[in-house]
N, C-alpha and C positions, 0 to 999 in steps of 0.2 A: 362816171355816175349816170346812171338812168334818171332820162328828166323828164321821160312822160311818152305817152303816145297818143299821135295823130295822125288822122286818116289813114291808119294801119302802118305809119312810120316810128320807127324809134327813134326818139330826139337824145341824142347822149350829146352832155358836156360838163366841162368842166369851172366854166366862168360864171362870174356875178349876171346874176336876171338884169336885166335892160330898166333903168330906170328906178335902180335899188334905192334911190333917194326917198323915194314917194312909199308911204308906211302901207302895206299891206294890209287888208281885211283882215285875215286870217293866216296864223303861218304857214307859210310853201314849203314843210320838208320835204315834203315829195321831191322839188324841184320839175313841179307841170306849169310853175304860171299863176299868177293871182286869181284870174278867174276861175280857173280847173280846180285850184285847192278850194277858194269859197265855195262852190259846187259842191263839192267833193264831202265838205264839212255839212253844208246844210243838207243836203240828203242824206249826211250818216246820222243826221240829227233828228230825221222827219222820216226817212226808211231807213232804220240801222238793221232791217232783215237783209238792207242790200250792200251795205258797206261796205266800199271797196278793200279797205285796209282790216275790216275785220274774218276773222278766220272762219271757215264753214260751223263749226261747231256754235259760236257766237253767234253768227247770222240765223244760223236755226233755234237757236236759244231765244235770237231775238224774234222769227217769227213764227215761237210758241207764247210767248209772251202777250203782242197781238192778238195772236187770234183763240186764247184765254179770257183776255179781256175783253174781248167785244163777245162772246160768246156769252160770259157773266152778264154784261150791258144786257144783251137780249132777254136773258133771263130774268132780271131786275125789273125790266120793261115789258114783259107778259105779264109776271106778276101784278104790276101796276096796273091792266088790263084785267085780271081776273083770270088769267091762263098758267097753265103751268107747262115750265121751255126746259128740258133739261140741258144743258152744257153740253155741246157736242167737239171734243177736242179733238176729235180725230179728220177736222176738216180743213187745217190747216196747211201750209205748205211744206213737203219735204224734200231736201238736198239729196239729189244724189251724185256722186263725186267719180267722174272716169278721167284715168290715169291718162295721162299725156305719152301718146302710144310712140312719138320722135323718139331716138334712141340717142340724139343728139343734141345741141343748145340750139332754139329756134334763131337766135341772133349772129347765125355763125355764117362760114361761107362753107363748112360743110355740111350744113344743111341745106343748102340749094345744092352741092351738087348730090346729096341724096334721095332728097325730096321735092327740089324746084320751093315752090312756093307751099308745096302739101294738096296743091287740089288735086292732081292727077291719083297722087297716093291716098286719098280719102282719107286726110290723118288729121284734120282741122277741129272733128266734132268730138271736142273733149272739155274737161273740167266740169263747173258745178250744172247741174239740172234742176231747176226746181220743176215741182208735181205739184199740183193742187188736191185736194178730196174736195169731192162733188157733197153738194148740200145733200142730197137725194141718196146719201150712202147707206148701205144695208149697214153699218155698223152705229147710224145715228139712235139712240138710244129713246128718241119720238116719235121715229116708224111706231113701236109697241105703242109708245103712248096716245100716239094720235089713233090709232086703231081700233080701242074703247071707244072710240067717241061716235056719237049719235052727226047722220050730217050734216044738222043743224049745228052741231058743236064744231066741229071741224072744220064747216066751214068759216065759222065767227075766227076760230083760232089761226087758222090761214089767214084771213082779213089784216087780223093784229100783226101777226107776222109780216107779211108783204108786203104792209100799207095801204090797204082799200079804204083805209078810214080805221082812227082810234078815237077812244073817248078821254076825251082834255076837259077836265074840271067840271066832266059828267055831261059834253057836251059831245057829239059825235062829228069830228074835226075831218073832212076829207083832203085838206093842206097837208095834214102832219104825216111824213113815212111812218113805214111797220118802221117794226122794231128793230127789225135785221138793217136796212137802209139806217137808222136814227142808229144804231151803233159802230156801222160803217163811217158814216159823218163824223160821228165821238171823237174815232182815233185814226182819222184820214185830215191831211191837211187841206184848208178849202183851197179856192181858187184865186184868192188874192192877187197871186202874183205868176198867174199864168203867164198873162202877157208879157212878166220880164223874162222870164226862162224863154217863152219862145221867139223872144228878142234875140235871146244869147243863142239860143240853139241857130236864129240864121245868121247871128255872128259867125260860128263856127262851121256852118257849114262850106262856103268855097275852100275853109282850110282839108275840111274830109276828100272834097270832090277836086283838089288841088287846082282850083281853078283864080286863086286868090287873085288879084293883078302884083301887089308885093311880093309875089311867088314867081314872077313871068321868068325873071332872069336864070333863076336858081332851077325851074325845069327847063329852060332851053340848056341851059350846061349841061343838064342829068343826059337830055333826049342828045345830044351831037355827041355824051359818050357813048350812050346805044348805040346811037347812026354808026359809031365807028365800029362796033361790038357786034356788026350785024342788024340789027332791029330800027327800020328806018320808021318805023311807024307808030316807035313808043314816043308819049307825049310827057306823060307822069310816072311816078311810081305806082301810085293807088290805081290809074288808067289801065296802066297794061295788065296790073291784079284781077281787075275787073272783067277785061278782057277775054282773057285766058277763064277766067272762073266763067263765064256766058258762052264760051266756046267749049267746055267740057261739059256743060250742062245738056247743051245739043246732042253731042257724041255721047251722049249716056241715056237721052230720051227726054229732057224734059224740051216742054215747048210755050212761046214764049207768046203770052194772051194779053193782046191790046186791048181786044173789047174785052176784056173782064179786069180791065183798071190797071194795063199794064203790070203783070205778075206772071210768076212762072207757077209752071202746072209741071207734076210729078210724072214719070214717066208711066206709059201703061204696063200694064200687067206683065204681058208678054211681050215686052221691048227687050230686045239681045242685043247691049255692045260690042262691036267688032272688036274683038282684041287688039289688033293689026295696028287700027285705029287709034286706040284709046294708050298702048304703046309708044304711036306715032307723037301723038301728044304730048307728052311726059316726057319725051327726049327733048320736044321743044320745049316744053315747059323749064326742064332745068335747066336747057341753055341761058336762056332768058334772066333764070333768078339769079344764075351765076352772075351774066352781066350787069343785073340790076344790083346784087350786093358791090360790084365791083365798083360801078358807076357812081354807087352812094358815097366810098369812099374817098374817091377821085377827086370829085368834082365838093368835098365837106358838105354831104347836103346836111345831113343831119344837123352839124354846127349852127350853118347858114339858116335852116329851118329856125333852130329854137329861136334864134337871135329876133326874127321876123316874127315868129309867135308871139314872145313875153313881150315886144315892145309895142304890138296890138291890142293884147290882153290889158297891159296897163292903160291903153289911152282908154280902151273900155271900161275900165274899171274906175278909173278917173271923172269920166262923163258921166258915171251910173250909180257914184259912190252914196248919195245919198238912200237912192231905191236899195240897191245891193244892203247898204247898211240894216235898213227896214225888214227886209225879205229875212237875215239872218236873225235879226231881235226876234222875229215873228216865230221863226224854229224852235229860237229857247225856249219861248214864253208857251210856244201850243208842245214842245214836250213836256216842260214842266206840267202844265198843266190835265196833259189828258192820263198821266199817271198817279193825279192824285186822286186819294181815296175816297 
């Protein structure tokens, strides 16, 4: 049974979560963990255009839905202004879906020796794409409309729009957003509970960055089977991924900019990878994955991972049960409520 992924690990098992005693927020069918599934829940709750367990078709369902309804909002809300906004649906977001080009099961051991890891063979950048339409589209149907207008008029109606100021009970309110902003708000969750999420997120992070200290043992096992496999200078799994993905990025041209905030920059125009090279790599490359698939199995990381995850997961969730509890009531109550009529 797939029990979840972290830091680009698959956690398979088949045993009781750690600390099955203590009642869960939310059910784990998943099998990721009580924090992962409240997660998982409350943003299918508050973003279900992004639901992980719901299917492409839903997720665009759901964010045609959205962006219907805030679309109305704005219209609702010129009106209220004295303007007239027509419904622009064509600016919302759309899926587009590429196939998973592996001819193989990612979770396998022949897939690394066909693909390594997949960076050498560029085969990573698949599944869902979302696209946005630009407010500014030749198919918005207020181009014509705003076009009539005197620009005196136009610019009153940009005003209301944008928010340089609306009139609140006939009073000219420079506090209140346009329309567009004041509908975004409508059906966007505030901010309440930022600072728990980005609690949780640096919860989670040494587990991404496998830097955990409860993880010390469990990569010094993985790294002394590399050491014997060859690879004396894998520390992690996610490590040596990383590695290897910053060292094909080189050999292909991209380069790697401190002063612009530590970020990689795309290759130039006229950059030519050396085959020879970019070859050479890919044979290390599969070397590698093959030992790392090997290693994982060796040494039970995956096992040992989960066991060290959910018995984290709980004592966090333990410690936070009250906020967490909060954060989830707050989902129900602002879906329910920003879909009523």
């Amino acid at each position: 049974m797939v029990a979840g992924v972290l830091g680009g690990l698959v956690i398979v098992s088949a045993c009781s979560p750690v600390n099955a005693g203590t009642p869960d927020l939310v059910p784990d069918d998943a099998g990721i963990g009580p924090l992962w599934a409240l997660q998982h829940q409350i943003r299918a709750i508050l973003w279900p255009q992004f639901a992980p367990d719901a299917t492409p078709q839903e997720r665009q369902a759901h964010a045609d839905q959205f962006n219907r309804a805030q679309q109305e909002y704005i219209a609702a809300c010129m009106a209220e202004q004295g303007f007239t906004y027509i419904p622009f649906l064509g600016g919302g977001g759309t899926i587009t879906i590429t196939e998973d080009p592996a001819t193989v099961a990612r979770d396998t051991r022949e897939f690394a020796e066909l693909y390594g890891f997949g960076i050498g063979a560029e085969i990573n950048d698949y599944g869902e794409l979302w696209g946005f339409g630009s407010a500014q589209s030749a198919d918005d149907p207020n181009i014509a409309l705003t076009a009539q207008m005197s620009q005196g008029e136009l610019a009153a109606w940009w005003d209301a729009l944008q928010g340089q100021g609306r009139i609140v009970d006939g009073v000219l309110d420079l506090t209140v957003p346009g329309c567009r902003d004041a509908a975004y708000r409508e059906y966007t969750p505030s901010d309440e509970f930022d600072a728990l999420q980005q609690e949780i997120a640096t919860f989670f992070q040494p587990f991404f960055a496998g830097t955990l200290p409860e993880l010390a043992m469990l990569n010094q096992d993985w790294a002394a089977c590399m050491l014997d496999a060859g690879f004396p200078d894998a520390q992690t799994p996610d490590l040596l991924q990383q590695g290897l993905q910053d060292e094909y990025r080189v050999i292909t041209g991209w380069t790697f900019d401190i002063a612009g905030g530590g970020s990689w920059r795309s290759p130039a125009d006229d950059h030519q990878t050396d085959p020879a090279q970019r070859a050479a790599f890919i044979e290390r490359e599969v070397a590698a994955a093959v030992a790392n698939y090997d290693c994982l199995e060796q040494v039970d990381f995956d096992q040992r991972h989960q066991q060290i995850d959910f018995a984290l997961q709980n004592e966090f969730v333990n410690l936070h049960r009250s906020e967490l509890e909060a954060w989830l009531e707050y989902a129900q109550q602002f879906d329910a409520r920003r879909w009523q009529p």
